[in-house]
Residue frames as a rotation matrix with the C-alpha (Angstrom) as fourth column:
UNK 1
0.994 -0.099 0.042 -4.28
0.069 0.294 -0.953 -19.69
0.082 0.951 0.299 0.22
UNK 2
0.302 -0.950 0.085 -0.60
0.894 0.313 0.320 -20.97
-0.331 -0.020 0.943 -0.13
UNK 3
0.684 -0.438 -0.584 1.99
-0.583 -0.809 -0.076 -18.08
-0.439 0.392 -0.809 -0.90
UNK 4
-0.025 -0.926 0.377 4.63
-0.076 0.378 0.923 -20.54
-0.997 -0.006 -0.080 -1.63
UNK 5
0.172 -0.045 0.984 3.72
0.984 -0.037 -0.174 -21.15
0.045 0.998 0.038 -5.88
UNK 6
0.919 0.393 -0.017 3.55
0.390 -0.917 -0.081 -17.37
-0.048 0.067 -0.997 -5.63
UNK 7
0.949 0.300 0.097 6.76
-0.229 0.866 -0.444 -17.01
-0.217 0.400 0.891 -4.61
UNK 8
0.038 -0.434 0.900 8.40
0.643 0.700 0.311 -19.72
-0.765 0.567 0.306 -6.73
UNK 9
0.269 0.177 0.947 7.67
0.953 -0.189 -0.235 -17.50
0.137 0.966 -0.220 -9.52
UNK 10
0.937 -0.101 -0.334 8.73
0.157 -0.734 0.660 -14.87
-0.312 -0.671 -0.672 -8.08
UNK 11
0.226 -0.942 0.250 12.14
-0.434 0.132 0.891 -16.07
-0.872 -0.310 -0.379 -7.44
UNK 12
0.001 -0.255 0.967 12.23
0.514 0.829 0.218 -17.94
-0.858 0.497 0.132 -10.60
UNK 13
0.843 0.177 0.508 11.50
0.524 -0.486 -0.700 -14.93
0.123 0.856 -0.502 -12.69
UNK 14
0.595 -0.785 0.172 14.44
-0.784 -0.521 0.336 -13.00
-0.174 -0.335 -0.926 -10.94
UNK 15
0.263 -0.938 0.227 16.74
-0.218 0.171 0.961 -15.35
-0.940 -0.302 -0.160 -11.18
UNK 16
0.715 0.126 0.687 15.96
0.658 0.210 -0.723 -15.81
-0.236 0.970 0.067 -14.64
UNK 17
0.911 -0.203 0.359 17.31
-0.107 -0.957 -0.270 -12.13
0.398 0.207 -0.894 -15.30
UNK 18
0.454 -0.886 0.092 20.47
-0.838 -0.390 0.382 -12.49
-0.303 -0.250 -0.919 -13.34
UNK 19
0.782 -0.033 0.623 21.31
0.044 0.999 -0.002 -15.75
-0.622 0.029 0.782 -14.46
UNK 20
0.626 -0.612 0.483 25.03
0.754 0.320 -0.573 -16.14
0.196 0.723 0.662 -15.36
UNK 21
0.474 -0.437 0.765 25.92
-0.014 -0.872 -0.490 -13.07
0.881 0.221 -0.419 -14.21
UNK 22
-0.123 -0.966 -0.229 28.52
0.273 0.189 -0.943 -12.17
0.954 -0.179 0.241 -11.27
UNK 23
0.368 0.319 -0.873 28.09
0.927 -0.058 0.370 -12.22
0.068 -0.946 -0.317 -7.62
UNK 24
-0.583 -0.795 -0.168 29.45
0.811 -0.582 -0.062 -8.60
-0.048 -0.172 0.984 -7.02
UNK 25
-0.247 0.453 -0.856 28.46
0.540 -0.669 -0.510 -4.89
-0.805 -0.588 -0.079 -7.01
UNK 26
-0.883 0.284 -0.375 27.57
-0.470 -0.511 0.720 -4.52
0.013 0.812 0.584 -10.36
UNK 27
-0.355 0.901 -0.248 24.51
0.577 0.420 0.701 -7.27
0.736 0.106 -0.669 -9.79
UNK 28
-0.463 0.221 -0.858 24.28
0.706 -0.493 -0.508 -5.37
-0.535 -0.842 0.072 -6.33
UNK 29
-0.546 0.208 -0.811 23.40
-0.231 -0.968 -0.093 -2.19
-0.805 0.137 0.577 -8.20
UNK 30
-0.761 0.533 -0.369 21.54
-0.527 -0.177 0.831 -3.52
0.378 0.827 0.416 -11.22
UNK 31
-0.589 0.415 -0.693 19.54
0.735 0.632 -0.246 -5.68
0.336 -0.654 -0.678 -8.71
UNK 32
-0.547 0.326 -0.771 17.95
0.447 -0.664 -0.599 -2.12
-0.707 -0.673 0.218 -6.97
UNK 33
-0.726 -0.081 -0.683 18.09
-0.395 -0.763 0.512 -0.55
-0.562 0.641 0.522 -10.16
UNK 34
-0.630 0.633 -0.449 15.62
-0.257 0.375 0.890 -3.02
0.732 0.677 -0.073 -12.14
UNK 35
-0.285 0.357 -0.890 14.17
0.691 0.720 0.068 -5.20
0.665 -0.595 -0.452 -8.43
UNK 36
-0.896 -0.445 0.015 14.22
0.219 -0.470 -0.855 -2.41
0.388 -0.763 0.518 -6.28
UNK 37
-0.419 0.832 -0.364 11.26
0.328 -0.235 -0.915 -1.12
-0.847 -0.503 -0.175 -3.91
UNK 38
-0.145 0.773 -0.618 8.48
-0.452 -0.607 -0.654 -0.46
-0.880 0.184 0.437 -5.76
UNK 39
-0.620 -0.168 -0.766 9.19
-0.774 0.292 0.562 -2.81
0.129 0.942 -0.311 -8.55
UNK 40
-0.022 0.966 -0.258 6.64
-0.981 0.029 0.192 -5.33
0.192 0.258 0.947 -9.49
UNK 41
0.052 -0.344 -0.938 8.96
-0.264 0.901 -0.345 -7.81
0.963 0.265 -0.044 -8.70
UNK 42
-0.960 -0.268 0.080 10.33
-0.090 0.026 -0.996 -6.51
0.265 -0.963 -0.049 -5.09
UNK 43
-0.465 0.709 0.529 6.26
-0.879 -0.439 -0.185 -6.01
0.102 -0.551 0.828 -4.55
UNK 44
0.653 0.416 -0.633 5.34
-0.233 0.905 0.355 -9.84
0.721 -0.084 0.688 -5.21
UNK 45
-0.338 -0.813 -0.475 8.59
0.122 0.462 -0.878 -10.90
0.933 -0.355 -0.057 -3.60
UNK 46
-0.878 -0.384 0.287 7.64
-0.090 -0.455 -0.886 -9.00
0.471 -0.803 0.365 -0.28
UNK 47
0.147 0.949 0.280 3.90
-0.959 0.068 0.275 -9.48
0.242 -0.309 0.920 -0.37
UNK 48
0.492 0.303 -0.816 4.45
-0.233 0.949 0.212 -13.30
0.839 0.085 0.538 -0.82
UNK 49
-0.438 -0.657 -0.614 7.10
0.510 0.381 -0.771 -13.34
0.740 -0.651 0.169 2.33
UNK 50
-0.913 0.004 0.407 5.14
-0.380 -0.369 -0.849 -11.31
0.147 -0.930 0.338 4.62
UNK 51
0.210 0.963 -0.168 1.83
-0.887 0.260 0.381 -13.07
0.411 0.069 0.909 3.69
UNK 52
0.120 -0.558 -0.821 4.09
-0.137 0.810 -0.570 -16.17
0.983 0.181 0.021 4.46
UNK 53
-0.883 -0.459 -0.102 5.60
0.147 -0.064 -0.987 -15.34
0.446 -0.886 0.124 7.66
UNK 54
-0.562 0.743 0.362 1.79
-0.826 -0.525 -0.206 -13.97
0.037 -0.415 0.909 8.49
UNK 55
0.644 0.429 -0.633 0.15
-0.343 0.902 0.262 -17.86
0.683 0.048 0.728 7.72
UNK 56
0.117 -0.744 0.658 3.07
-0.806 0.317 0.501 -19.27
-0.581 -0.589 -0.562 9.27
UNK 57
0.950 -0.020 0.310 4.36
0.214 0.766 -0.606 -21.26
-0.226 0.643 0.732 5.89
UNK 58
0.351 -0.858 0.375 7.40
0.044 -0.384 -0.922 -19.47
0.935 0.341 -0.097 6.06
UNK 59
-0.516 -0.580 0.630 10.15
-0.557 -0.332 -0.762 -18.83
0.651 -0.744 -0.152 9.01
UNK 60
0.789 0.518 -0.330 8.59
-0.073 0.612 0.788 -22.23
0.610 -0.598 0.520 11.08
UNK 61
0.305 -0.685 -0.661 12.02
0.869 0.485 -0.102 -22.54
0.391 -0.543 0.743 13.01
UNK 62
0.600 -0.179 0.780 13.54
-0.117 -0.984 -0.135 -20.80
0.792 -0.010 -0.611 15.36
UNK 63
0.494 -0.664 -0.561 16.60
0.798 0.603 -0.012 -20.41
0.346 -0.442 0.828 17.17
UNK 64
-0.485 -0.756 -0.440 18.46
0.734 -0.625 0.265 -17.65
-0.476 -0.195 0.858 19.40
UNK 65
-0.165 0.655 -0.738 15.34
0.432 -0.625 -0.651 -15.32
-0.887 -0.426 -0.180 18.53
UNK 66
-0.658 -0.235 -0.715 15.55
-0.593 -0.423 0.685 -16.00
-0.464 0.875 0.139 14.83
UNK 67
0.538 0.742 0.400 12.57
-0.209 0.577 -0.789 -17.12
-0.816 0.341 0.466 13.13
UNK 68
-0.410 -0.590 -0.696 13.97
-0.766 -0.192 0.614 -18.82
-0.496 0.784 -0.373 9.54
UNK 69
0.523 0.374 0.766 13.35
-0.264 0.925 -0.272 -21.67
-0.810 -0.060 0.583 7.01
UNK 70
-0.926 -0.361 -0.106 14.74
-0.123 0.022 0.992 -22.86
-0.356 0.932 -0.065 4.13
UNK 71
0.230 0.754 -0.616 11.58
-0.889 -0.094 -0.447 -22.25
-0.395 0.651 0.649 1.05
UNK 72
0.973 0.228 -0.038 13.17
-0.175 0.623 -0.762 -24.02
-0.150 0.748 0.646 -1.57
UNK 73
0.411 -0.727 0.550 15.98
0.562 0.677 0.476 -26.47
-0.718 0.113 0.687 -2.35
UNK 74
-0.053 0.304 -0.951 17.84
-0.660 -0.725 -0.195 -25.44
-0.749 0.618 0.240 -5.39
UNK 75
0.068 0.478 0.876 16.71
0.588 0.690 -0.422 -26.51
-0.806 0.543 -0.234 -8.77
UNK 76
-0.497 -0.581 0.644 16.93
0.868 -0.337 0.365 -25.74
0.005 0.740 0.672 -12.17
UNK 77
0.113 0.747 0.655 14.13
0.866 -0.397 0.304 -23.30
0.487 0.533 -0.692 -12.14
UNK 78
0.875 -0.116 -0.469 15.66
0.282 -0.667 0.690 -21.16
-0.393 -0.736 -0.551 -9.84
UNK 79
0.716 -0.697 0.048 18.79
0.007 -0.061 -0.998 -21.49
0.699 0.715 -0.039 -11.73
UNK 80
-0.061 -0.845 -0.531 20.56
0.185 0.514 -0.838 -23.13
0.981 -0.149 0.125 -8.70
UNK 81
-0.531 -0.211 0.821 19.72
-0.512 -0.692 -0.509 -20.89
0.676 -0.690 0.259 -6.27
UNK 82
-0.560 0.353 -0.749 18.53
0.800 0.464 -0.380 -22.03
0.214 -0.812 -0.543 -2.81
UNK 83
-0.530 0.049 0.847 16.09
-0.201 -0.977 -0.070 -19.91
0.824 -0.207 0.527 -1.29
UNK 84
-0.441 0.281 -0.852 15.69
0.823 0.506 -0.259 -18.95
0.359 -0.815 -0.455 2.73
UNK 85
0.156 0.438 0.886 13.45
-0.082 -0.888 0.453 -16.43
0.984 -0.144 -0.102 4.25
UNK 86
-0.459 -0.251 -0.852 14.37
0.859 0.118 -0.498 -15.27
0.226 -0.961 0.162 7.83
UNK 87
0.772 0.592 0.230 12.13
0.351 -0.699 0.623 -13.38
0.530 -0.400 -0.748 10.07
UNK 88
-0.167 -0.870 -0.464 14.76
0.774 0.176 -0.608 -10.82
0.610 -0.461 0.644 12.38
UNK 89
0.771 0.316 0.552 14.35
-0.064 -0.825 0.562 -7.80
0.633 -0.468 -0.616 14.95
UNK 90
0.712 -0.479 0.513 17.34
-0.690 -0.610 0.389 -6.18
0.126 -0.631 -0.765 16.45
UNK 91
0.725 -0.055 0.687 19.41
-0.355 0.825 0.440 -9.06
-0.591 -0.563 0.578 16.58
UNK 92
-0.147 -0.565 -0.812 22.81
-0.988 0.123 0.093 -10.53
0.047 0.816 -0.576 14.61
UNK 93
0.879 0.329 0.344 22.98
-0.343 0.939 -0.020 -14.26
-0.330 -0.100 0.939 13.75
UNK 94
0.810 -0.292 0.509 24.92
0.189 0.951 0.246 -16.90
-0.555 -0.103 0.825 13.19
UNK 95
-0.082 -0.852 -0.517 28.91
-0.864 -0.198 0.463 -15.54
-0.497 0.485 -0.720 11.44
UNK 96
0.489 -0.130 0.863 29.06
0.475 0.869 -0.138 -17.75
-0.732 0.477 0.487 8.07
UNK 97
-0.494 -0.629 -0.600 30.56
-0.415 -0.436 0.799 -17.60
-0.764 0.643 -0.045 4.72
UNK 98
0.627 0.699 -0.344 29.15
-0.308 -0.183 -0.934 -17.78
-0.715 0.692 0.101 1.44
UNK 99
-0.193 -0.934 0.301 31.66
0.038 0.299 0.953 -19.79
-0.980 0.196 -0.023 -0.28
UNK 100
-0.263 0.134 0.955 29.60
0.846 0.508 0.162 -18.93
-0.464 0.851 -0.247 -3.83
UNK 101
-0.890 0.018 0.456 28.16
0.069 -0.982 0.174 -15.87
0.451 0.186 0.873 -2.49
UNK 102
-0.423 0.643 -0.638 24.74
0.812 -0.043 -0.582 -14.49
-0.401 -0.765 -0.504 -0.92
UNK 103
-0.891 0.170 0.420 21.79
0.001 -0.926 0.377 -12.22
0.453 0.336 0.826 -2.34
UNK 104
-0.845 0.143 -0.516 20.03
0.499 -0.137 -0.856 -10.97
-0.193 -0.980 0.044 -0.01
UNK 105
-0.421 0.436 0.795 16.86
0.226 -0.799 0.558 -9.03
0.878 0.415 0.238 -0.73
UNK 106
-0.874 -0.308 -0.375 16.08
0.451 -0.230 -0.863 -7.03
0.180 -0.923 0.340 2.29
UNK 107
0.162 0.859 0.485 11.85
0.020 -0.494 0.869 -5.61
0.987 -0.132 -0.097 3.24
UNK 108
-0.999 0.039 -0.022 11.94
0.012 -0.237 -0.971 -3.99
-0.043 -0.971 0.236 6.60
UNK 109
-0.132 0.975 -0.178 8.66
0.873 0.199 0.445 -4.48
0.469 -0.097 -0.878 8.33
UNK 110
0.736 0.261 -0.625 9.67
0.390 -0.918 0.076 -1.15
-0.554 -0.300 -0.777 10.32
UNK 111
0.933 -0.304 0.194 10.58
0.064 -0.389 -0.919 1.24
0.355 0.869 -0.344 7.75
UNK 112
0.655 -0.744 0.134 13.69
-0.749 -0.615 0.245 2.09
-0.100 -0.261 -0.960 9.99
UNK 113
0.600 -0.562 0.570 14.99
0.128 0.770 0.625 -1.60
-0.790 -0.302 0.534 10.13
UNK 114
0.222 -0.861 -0.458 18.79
-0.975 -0.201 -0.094 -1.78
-0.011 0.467 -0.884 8.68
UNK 115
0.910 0.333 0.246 20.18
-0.329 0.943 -0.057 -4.85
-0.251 -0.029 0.967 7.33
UNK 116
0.287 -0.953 0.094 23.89
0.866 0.300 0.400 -5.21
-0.410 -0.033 0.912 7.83
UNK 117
-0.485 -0.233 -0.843 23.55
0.218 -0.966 0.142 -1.12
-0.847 -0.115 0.519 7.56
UNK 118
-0.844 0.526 -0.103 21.18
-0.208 -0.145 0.967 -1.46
0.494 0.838 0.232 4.14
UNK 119
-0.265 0.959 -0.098 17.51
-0.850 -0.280 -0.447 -0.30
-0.456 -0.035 0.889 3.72
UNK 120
0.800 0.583 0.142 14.39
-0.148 0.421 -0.895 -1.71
-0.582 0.695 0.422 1.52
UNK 121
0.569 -0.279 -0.774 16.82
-0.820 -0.115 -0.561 -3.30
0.068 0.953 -0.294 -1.58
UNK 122
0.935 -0.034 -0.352 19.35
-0.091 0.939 -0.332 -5.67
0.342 0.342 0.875 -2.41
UNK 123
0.016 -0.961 0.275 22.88
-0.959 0.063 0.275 -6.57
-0.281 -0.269 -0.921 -0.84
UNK 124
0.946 -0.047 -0.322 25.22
-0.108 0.887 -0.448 -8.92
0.307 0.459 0.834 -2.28
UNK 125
0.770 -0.596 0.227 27.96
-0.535 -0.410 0.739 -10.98
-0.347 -0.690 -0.635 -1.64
UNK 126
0.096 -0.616 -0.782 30.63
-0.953 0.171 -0.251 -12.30
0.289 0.769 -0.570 -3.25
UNK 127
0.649 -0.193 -0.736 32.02
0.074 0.979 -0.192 -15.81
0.757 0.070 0.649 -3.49
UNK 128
-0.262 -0.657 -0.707 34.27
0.875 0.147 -0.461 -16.60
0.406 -0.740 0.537 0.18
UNK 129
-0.621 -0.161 0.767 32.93
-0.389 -0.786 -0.481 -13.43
0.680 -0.597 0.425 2.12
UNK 130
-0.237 0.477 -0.846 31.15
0.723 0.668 0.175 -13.89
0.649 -0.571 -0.503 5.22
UNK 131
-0.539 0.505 0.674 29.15
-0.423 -0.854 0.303 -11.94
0.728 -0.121 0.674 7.94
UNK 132
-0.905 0.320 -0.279 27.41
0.424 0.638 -0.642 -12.12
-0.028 -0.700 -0.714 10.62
UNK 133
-0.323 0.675 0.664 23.98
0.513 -0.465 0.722 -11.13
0.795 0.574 -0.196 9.49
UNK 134
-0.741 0.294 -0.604 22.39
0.291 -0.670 -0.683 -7.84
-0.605 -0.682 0.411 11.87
UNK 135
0.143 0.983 0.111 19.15
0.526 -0.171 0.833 -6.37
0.839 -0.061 -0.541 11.90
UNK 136
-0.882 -0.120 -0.456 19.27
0.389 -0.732 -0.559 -2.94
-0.267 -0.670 0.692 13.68
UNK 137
-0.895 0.334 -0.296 16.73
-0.219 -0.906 -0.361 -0.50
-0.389 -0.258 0.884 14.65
UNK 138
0.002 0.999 -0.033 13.60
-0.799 -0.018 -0.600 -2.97
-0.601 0.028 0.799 14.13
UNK 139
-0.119 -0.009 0.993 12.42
-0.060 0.998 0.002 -5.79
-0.991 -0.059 -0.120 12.35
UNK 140
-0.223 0.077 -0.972 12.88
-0.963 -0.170 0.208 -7.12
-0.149 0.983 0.112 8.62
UNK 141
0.497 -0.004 0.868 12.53
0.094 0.994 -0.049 -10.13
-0.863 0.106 0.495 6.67
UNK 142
-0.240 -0.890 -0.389 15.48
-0.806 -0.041 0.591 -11.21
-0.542 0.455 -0.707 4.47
UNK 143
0.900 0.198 0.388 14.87
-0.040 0.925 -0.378 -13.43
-0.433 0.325 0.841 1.84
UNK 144
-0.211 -0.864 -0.456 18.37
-0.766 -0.144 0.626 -14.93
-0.607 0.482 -0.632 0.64
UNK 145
0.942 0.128 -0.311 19.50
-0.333 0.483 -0.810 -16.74
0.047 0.866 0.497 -2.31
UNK 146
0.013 -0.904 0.428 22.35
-0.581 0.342 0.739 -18.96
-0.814 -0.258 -0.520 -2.18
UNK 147
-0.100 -0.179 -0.979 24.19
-0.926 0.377 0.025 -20.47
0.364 0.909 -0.203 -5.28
UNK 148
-0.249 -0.094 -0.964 23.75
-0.189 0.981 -0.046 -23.97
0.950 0.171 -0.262 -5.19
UNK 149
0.798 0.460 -0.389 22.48
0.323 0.218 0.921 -23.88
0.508 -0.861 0.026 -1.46
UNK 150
0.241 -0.895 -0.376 25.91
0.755 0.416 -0.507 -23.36
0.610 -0.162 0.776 -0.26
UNK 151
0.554 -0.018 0.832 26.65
-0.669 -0.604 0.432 -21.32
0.495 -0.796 -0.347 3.18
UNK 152
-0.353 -0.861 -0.366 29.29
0.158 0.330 -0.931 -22.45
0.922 -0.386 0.019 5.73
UNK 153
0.617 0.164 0.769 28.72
-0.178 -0.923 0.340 -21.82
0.766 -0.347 -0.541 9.19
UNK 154
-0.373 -0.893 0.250 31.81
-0.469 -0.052 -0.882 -20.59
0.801 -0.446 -0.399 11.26
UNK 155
0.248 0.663 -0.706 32.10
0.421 0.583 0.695 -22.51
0.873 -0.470 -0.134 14.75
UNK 156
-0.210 0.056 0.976 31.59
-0.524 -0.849 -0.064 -20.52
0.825 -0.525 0.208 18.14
């Protein structure tokens, strides 16, 4: 059975909730604080991406030992937001920039994995920052959100 409608709703309830509101470390912290592990949200969010990545409807590409995909375009029901789910282990990728911003919701498959130095939870970024996403000390899957699809990537 498809995870993808799963989710859609998911992501479409969350973004409901942040809709309008500022890329920055006040969503960063009310993100954890309402979404965080153990919410009902982070627990669909994480079941439906590792059931994903486990069918293989999710993270079909891969490049430079990064499984990824893009899910979903954005659209209104998302409230703009693109959303991509990348399988990682040990490993940095591709330096871009987020010229709208970048929320990130982070589910280590080994509890120890670190995303750009962050557990289980959310990390945001502002509009124009940029990064070269990392994955230390084990494997996660990252599901991001991206205003309007928008991402840059730097050339190397």
């Amino acid at each position: 059975m498809s995870m993808i409608p799963a989710l859609h709703q998911a992501v479409a309830e969350l973004s409901s909730a942040i809709s309008g509101q500022a890329l920055d470390a006040r969503l960063q912290q009310l993100l954890n604080s309402q979404f965080g592990p153990g919410s009902p949200v982070f627990e669909r969010l994480r079941e439906a991406c590792a059931q994903g990545v486990a069918q293989g409807e999710l993270c079909r590409r891969e490049a430079g030992g990064i499984r990824y995909g893009r899910v979903f375009k954005p659209e209104d029901a998302l409230q703009g937001f693109s959303v991509d789910v990348v399988d990682m282990q040990d490993i940095a990728g591709p330096h871009h920039v987020h010229p709208l911003g970048e929320i990130d919701l982070v589910m280590p498959v080994d509890e120890s994995a670190r995303f750009d130095g962050s557990g289980a939870g959310w990390v945001v970024y502002g509009p124009g920052s940029a990064h070269r996403p990392t994955v230390s000390q084990g494997r996660a899957l990252v599901l991001y959100l991206l205003p309007q699809g928008s991402i840059e990537f730097s050339q190397s």
